[in-house]
NUVEX-973566 format. One record per residue (C-alpha): residue number from 0; residue in three letters; z, x, y. Coordinates in nm, 4 decimals. Each point is the difference from the previous one (the first is absolute). Example, Ala and Ser with C-alpha at 12.3 -4.5 7.8 and 13.67 -1.06 7.14 Angstrom:
% NUVEX-973566
   pos   code         zz         xx         yy
     0    Ala     0.7800     1.2300    -0.4500
     1    Ser    -0.0660     0.1370     0.3440
END
This chain:
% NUVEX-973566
   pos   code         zz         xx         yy
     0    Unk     0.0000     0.0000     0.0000
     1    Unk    -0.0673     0.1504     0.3491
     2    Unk     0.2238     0.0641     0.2732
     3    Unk    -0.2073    -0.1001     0.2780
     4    Unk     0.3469     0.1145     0.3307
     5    Unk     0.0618     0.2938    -0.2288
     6    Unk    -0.3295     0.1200     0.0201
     7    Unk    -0.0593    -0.1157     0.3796
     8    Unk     0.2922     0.1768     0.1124
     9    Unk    -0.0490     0.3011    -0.1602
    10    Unk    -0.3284     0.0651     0.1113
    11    Unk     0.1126    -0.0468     0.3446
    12    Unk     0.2020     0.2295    -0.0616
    13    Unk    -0.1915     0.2533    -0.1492
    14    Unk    -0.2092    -0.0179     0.2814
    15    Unk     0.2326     0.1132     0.2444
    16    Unk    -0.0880    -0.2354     0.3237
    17    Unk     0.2146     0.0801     0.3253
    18    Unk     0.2323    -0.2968    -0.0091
    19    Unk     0.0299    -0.1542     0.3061
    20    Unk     0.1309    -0.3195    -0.1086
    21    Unk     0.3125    -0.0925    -0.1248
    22    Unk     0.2358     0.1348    -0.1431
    23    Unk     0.1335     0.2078     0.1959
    24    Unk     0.0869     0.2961    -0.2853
    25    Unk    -0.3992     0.0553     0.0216
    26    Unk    -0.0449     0.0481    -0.3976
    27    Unk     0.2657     0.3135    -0.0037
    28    Unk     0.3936    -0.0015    -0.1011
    29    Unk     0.2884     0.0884    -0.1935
    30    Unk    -0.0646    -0.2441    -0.2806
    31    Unk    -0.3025     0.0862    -0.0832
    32    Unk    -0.1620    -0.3297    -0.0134
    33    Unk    -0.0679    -0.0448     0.3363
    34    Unk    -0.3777     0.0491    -0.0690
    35    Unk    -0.0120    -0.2960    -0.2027
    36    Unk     0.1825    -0.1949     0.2990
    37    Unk    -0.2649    -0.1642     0.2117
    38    Unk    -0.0621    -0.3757     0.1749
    39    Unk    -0.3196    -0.2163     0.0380
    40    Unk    -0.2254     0.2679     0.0979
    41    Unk    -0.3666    -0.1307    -0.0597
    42    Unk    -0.0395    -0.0403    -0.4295
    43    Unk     0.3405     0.0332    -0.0570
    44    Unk    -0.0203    -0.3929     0.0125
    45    Unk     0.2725    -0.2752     0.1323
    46    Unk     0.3038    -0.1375    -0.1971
    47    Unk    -0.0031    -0.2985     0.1806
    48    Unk    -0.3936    -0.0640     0.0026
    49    Unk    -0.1294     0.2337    -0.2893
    50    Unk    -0.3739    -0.0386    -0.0358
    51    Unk    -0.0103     0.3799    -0.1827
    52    Unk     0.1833     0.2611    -0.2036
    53    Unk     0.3200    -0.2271     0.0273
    54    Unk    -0.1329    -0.3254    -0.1177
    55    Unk    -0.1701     0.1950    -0.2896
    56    Unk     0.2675     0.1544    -0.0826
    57    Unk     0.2049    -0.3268    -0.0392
    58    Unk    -0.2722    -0.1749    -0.1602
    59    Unk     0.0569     0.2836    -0.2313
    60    Unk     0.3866    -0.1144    -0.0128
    61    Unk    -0.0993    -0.3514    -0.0638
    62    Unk    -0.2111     0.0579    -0.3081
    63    Unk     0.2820     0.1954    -0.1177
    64    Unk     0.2586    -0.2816     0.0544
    65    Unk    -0.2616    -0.2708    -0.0921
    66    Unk     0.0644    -0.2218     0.3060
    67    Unk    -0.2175    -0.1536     0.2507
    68    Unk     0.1161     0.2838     0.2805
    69    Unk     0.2555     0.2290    -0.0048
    70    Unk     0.1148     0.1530     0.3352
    71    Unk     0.1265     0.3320     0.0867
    72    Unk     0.3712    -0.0245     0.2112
    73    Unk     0.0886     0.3316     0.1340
    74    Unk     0.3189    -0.1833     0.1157
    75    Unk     0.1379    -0.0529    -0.3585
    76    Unk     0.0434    -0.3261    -0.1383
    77    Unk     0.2379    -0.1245     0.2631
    78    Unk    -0.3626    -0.0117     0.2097
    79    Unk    -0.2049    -0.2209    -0.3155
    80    Unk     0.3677    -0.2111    -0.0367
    81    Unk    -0.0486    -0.1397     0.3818
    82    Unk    -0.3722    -0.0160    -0.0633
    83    Unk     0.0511    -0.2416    -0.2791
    84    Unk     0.2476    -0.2355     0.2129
    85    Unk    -0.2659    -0.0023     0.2192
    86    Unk    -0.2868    -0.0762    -0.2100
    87    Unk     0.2119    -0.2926    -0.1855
    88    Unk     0.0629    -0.1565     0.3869
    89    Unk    -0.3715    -0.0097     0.0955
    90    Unk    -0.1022    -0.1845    -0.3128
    91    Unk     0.2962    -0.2257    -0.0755
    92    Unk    -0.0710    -0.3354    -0.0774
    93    Unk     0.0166    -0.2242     0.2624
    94    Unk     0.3378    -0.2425    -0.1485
    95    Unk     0.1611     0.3511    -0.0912
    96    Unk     0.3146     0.1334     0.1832
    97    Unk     0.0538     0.3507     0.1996
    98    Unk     0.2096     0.0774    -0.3111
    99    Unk    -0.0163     0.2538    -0.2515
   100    Unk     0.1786    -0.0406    -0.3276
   101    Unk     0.1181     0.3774    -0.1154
   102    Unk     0.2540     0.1644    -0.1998
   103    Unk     0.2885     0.1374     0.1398
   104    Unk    -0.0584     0.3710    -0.1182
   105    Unk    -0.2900     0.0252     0.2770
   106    Unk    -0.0588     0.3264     0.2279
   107    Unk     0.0946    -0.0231     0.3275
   108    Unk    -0.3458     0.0273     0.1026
   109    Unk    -0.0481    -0.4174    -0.1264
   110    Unk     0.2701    -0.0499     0.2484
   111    Unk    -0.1964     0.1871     0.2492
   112    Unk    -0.2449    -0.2003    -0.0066
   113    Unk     0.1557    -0.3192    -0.0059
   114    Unk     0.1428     0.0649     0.2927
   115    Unk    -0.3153     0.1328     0.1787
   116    Unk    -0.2014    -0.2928    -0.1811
   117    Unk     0.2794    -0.2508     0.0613
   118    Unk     0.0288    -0.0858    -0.2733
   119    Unk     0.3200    -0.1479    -0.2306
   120    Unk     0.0713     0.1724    -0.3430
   121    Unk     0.1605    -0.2183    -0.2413
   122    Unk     0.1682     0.1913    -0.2955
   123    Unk    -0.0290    -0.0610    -0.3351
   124    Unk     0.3023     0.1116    -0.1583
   125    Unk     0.0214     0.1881    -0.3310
   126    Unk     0.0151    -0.2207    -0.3319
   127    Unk     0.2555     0.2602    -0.1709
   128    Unk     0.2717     0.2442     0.0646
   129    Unk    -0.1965     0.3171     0.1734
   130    Unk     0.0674     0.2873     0.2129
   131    Unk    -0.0413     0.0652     0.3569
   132    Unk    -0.3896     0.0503    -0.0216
   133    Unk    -0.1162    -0.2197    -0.2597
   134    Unk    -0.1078    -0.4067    -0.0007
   135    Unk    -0.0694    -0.1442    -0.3517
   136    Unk    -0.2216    -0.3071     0.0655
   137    Unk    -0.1620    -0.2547    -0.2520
   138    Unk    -0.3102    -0.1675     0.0054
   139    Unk     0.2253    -0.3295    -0.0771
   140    Unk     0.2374     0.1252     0.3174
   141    Unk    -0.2970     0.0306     0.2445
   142    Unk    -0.1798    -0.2888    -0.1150
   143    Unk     0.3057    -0.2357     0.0893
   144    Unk     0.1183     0.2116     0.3575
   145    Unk    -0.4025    -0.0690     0.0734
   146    Unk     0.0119    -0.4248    -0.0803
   147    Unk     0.3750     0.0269     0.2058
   148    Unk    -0.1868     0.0919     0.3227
   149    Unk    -0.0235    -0.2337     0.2859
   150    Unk    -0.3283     0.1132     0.0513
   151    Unk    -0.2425     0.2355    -0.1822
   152    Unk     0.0925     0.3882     0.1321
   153    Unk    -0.2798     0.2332     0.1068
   154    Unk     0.0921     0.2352    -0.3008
   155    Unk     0.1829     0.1270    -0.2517
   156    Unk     0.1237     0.3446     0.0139
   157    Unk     0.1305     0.2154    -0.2676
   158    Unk     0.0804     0.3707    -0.0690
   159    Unk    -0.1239     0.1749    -0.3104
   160    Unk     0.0913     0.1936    -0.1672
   161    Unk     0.3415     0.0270     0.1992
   162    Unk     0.1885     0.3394     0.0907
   163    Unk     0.1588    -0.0386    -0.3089
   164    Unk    -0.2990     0.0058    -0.2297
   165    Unk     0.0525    -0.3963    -0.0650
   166    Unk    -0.3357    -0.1512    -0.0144
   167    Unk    -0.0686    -0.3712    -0.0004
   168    Unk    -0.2338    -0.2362    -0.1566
   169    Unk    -0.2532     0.0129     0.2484
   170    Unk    -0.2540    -0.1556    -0.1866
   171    Unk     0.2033    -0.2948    -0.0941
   172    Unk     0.1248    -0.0101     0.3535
   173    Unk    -0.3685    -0.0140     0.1544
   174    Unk    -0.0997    -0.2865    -0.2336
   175    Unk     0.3000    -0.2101     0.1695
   176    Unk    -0.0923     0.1270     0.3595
   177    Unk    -0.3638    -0.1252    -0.0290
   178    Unk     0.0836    -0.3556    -0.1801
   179    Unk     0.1769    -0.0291     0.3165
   180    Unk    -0.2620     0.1178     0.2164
   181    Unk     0.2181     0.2732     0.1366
   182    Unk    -0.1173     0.3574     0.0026
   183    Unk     0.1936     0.2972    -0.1514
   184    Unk     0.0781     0.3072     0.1861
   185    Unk     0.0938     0.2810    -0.2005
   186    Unk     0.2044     0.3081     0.1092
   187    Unk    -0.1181     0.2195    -0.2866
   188    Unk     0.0971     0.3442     0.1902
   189    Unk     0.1917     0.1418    -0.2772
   190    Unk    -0.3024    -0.0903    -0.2208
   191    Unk    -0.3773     0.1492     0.0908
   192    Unk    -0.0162     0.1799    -0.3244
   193    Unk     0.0355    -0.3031    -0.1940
   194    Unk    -0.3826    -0.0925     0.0149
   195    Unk    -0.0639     0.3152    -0.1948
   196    Unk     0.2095    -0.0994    -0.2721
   197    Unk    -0.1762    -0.1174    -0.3354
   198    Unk     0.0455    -0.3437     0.0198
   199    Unk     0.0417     0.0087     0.3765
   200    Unk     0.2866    -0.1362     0.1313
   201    Unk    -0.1015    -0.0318     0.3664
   202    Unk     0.0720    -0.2866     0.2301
   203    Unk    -0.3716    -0.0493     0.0758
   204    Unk    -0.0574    -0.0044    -0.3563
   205    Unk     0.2381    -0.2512    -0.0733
   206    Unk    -0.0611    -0.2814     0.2899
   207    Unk     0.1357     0.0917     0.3188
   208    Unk    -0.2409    -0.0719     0.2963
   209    Unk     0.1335     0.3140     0.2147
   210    Unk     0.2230     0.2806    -0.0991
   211    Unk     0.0759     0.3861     0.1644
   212    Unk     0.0204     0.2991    -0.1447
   213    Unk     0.1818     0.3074     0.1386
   214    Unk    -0.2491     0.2382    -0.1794
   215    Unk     0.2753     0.3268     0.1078
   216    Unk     0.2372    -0.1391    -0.2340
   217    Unk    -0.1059     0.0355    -0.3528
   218    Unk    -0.4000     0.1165     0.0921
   219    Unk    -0.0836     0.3329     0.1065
   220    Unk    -0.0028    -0.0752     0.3845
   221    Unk     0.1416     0.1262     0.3047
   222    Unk     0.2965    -0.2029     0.1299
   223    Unk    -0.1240    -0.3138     0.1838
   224    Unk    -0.2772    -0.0321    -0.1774
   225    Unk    -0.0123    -0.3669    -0.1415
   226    Unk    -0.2639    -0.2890    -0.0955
   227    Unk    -0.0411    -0.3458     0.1042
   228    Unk    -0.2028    -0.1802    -0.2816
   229    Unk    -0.1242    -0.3180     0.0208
   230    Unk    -0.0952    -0.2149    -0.3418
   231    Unk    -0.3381    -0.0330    -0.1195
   232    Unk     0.1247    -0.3573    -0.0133
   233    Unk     0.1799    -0.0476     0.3643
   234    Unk    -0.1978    -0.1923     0.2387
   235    Unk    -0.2833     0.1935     0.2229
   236    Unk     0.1839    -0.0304     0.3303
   237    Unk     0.3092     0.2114    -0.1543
   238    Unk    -0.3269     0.2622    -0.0711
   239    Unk    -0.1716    -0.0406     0.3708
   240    Unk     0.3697     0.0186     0.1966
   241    Unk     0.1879     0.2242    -0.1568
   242    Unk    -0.1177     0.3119     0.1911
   243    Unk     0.0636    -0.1859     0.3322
   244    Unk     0.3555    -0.0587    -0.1898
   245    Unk     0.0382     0.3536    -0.0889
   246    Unk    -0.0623     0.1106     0.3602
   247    Unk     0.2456    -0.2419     0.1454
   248    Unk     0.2861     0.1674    -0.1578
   249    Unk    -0.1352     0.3607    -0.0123
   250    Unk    -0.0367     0.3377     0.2198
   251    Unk    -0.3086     0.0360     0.1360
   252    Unk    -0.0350     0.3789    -0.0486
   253    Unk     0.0397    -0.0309    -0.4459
   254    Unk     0.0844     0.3538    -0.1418
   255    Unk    -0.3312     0.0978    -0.1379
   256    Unk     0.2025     0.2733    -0.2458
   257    Unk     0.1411    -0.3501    -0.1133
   258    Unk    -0.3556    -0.1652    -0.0605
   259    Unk    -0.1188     0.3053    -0.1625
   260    Unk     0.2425     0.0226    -0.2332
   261    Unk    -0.0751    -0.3871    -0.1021
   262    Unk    -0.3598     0.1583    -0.0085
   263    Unk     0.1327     0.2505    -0.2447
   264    Unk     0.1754    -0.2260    -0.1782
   265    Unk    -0.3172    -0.2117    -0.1461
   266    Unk    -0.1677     0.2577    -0.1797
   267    Unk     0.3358     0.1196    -0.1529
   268    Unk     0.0536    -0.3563    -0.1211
   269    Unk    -0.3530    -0.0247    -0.1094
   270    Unk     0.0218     0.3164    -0.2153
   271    Unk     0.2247    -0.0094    -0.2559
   272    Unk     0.3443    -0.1590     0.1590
   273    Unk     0.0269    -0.2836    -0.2374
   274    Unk     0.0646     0.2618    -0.2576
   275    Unk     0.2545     0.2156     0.1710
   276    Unk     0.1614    -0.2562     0.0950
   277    Unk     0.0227    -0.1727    -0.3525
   278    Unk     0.1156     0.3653    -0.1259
   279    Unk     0.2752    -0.0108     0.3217
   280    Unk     0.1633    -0.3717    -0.1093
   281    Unk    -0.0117     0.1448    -0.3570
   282    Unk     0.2121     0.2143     0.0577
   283    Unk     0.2065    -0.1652     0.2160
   284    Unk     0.0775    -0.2443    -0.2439
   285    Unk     0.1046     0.2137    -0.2549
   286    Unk     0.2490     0.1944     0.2602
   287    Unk     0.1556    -0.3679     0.0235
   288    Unk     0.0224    -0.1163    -0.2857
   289    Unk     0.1785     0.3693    -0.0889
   290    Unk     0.2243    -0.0537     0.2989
   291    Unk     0.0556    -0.3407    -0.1686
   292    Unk     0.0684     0.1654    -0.3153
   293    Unk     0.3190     0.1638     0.1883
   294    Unk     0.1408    -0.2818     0.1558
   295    Unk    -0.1457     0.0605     0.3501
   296    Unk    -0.0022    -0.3718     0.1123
   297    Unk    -0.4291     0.0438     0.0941
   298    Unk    -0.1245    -0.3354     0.2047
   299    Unk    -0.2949    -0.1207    -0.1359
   300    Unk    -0.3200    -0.0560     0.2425
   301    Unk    -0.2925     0.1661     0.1389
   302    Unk    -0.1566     0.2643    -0.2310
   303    Unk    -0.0167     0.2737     0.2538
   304    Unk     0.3882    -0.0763     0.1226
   305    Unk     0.3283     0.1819    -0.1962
   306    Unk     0.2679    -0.2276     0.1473
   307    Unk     0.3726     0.0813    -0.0947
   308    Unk     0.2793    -0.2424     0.0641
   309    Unk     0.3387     0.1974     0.0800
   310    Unk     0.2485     0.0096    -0.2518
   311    Unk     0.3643    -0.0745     0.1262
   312    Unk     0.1885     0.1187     0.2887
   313    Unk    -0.0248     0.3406    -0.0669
   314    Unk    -0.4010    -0.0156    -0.0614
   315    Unk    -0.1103    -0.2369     0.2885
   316    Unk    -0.3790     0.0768     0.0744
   317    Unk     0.0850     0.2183     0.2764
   318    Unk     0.1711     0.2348    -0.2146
   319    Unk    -0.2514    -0.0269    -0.2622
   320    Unk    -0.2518     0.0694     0.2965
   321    Unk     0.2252     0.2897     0.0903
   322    Unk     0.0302     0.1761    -0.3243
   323    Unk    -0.3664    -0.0704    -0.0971
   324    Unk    -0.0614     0.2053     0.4001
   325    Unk     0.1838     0.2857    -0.1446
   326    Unk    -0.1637     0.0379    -0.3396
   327    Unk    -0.3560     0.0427     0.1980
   328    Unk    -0.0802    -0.4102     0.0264
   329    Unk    -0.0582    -0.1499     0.3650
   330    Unk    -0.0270    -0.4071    -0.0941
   331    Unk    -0.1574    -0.2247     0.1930
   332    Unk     0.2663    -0.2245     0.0712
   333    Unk     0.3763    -0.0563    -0.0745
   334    Unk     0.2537    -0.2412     0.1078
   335    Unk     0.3864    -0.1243    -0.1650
   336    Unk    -0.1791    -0.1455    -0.2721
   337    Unk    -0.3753     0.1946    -0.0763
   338    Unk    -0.1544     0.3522     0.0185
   339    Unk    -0.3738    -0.0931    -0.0034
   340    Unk    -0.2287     0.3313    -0.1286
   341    Unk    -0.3825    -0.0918     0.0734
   342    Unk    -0.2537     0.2116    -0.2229
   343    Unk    -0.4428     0.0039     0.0426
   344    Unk    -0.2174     0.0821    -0.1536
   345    Unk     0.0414     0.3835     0.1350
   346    Unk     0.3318    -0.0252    -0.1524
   347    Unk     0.0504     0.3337    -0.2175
   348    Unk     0.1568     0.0679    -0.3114
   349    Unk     0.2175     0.2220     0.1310
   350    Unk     0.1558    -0.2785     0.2323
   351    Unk     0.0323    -0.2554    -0.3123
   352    Unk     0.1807     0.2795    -0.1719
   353    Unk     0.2193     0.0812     0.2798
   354    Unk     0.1106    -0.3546     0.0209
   355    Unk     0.0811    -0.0034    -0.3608
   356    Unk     0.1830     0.3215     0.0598
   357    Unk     0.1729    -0.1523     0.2698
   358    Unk     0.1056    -0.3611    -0.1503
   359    Unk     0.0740     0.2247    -0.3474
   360    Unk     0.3386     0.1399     0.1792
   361    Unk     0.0866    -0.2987     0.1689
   362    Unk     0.2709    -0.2352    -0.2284
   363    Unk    -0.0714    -0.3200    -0.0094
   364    Unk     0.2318    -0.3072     0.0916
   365    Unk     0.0340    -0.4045     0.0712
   366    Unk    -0.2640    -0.1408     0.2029
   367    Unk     0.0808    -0.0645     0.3470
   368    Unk    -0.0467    -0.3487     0.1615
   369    Unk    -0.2635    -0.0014     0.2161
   370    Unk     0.0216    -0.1196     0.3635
   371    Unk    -0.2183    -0.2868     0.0929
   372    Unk    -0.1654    -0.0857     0.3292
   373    Unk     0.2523    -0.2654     0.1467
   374    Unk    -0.1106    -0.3723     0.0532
   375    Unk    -0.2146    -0.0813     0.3654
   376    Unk     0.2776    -0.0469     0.2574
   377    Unk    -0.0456    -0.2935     0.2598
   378    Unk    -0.3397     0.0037     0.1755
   379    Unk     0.0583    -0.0095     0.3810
   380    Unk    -0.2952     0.1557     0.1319
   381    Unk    -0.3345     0.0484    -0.1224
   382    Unk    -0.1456     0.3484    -0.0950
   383    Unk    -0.2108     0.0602     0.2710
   384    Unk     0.2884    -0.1408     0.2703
   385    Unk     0.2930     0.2146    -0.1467
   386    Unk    -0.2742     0.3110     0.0464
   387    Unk    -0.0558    -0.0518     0.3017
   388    Unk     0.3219    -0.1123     0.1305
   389    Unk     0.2267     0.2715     0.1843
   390    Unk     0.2068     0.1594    -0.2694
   391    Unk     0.3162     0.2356    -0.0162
   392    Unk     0.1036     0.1967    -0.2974
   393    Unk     0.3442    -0.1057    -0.1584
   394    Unk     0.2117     0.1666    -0.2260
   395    Unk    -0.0441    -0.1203    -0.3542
   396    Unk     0.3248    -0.0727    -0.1029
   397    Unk    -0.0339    -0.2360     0.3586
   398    Unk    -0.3464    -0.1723    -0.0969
   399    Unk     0.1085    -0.2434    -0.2254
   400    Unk    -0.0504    -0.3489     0.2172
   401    Unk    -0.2869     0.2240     0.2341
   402    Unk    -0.3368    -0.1360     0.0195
   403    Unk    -0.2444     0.2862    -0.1568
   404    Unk    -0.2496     0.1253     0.3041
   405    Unk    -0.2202     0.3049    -0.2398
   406    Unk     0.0060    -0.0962    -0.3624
   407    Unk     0.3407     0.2089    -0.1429
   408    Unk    -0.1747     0.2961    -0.2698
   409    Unk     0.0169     0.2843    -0.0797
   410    Unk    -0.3814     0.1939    -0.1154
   411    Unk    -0.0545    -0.0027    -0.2496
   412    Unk     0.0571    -0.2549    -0.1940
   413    Unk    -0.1096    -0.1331     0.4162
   414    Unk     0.1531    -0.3534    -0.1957
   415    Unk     0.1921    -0.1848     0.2683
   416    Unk     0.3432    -0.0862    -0.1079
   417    Unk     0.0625    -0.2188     0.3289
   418    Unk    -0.3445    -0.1629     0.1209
   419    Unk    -0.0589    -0.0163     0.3726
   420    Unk     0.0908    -0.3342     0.1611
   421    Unk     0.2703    -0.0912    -0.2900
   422    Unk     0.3814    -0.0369     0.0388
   423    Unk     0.1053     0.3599    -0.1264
   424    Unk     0.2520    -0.1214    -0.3344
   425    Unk     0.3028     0.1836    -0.1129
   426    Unk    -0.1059     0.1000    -0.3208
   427    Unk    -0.3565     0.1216     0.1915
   428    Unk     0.2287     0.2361     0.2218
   429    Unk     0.2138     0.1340    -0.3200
   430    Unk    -0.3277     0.0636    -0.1873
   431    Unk    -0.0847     0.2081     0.3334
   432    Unk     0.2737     0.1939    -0.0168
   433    Unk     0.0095     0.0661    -0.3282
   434    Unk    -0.3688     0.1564     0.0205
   435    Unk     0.1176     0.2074     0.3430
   436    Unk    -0.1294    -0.1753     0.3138
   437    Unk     0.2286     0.0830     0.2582
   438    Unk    -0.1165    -0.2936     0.2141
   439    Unk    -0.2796    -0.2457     0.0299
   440    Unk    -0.2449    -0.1294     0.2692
   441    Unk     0.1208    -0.3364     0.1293
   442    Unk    -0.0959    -0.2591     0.2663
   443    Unk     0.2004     0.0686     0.3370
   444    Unk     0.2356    -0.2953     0.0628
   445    Unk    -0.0568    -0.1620     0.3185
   446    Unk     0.3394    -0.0564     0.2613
END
């Protein structure tokens, strides 16, 4: 497959052009990449209108994902998750609400743009005991929240798989949304390897009408590199408007290192990734089910995901986090409860076996409880309104009773525990303190 930025940029390049245009390093540095670093100088083509090497090159991308586009972000998926909210409000049916049914475990970037969108989140709630960033859902459980709504929302939005590795039914789940006529939205960040997967086990190969992909984590892609795909099956307009979407929410100088490492990226996918990766989640599942094997309380999930729940007191998943730091392991992610380790299809044996070395000295223990996300205080304020309301930061151990201004997170998991516009809760504050926010963003109360 050809690389159609690659090859622009690096015969630019090569040809060694005085650079008076931006930026303003001129092609030299102490990176050494700096060459590579240009902006819309004539043939390097325009993010925001390609009509060259960029709109090849996702075309490229699209046959890849099999969809009917598939758009570069160089803003990660937070840009593509705004872009979707967008794209669902321009073609909602006329009887349908400025409502969009989601799980509770969404990025802070949904809230985002519900607020810039104004629009009103309403949660669905997990069906089952789960931790903080987790939300089990049923096809039977969304089928009845969607035939309890007043009126039809604009979407349904769900994450998947989760921080956690948890992956839901998406399939099932898209059947429901489109017997109701609703579209599905899929936050599939953790996920753009899963198309390459034999079956595939990709949103847009399962039903949802628009999902994003942050390509930098599990591809091999610079950070901020992500996709917006739209179904083969979505309606044209979501096709025709979702550049003008994309551009709403996005810088209008993209990294063009970014874009040509998504460049990059299709011809490694096209030449022989299915198989490394198969080898990679091989593996993988043997090191778990050996971990398993030793009484290390593994979480089952996403193939490419080692998730470790902490194991007592003594073993919490900072610790765990801590002693895996100083046996040569940096995880992605650990809080009270998890330490989240995140392989690729780069992963090397010699980082499987140092986890194994790692977990093999490590005694194992009870099974702590995991924290959950608290239930939805008391909605005073809309999203949008409690963003853009004067705010004050309070202590947390004062919040409880506060009205949340910025949604209260810590990144990553970036899942708010306190959503902006709700009645901050008692057990929300605890669970703050617990995880180590000092304080928390809240609206400034008038005199």
């Amino acid at each position: 497959m050809n690389t159609p930025i690659c090859d622009f940029v690096r015969a630019y390049a090569a040809a060694g052009a005085a650079r008076l245009h931006m930026p303003g390093h001129k092609g030299r540095g102490p990176l050494g990449c700096e060459a590579w670093d240009i902006t819309e100088v004539t043939g390097a083509d325009d993010l925001s209108h390609p009509e060259g090497v960029i709109l090849e090159s996702e075309n490229n991308a699209s046959a890849l994902f099999g969809t009917r586009h598939t758009f570069y972000s160089a803003g990660g998926s937070s840009q593509c998750v705004k872009a979707m909210l967008h794209l669902a409000l321009l073609h909602r049916r006329p009887e349908a609400a400025p409502v969009v049914l989601a799980g509770r475990n969404a990025h802070k970037a949904f809230l985002h743009g519900c607020a810039l969108l104004d629009l009103e989140p309403r949660w669905l709630l997990p069906e089952e005991e789960s931790p903080l960033c987790a939300c089990p859902l049923s096809p039977a459980g969304l089928d009845r929240a969607l035939s309890e709504q007043p009126a039809p929302p604009l979407a349904v939005y769900l994450t998947s798989p989760d921080y956690l590795g948890g992956m839901l039914d998406i399939a099932a789940l898209a059947e429901v949304c489109h017997r109701h006529g609703v579209p599905l939205l899929v936050d599939n960040a953790h996920g753009a390897y899963l198309r390459f997967l034999s079956p595939s086990r990709h949103p847009m190969d399962l039903g949802a009408d628009l999902c994003c992909d942050s390509a930098h984590k599990t591809l091999p892609v610079l950070t901020g590199g992500a996709y917006l795909h739209v179904s083969s099956t979505a309606p044209a307009p979501y096709e025709r408007e979702a550049r003008q979407a994309m551009a709403l929410f996005g810088s209008s100088s993209p990294s063009y290192l970014i874009l040509q490492s998504l460049d990059a990226c299709n011809r490694r996918l096209a030449e022989g990734y299915g198989a490394q990766l198969e080898q990679v989640v091989r593996r993988l599942d043997e090191l778990k089910a050996k971990l398993m094997d030793q009484g290390v309380p593994v979480r089952p999930g996403e193939p490419l995901k080692l998730v470790v729940d902490g194991w007592a007191a003594s073993r919490s998943g900072h610790g765990l986090a801590g002693d895996l730091r100083r046996c040569g392991v940096e995880p992605e992610y650990a809080d009270p409860d998890e330490v989240v380790l995140m392989f690729s299809a780069d992963a090397a044996e010699r980082d499987f076996r140092r986890v194994e070395a790692a977990f093999a000295s490590f005694r194992s223990g009870l099974r702590r409880t995991p924290a959950a996300l608290p239930a939805p205080g008391e909605r005073v304020l809309s999203p949008r309104a409690a963003m853009l309301s004067p705010w004050e930061e309070a202590p947390v151990e004062e919040a409880a009773g506060r009205i949340c201004a910025g949604a209260a997170v810590s990144c990553p998991p970036a899942i708010p525990i306190a959503v902006s516009g709700e009645r901050i809760t008692a057990e929300a504050a605890a669970l703050m303190a617990e995880l180590g926010f000092q304080s928390v963003s809240v609206v400034r109360e008038t005199q």
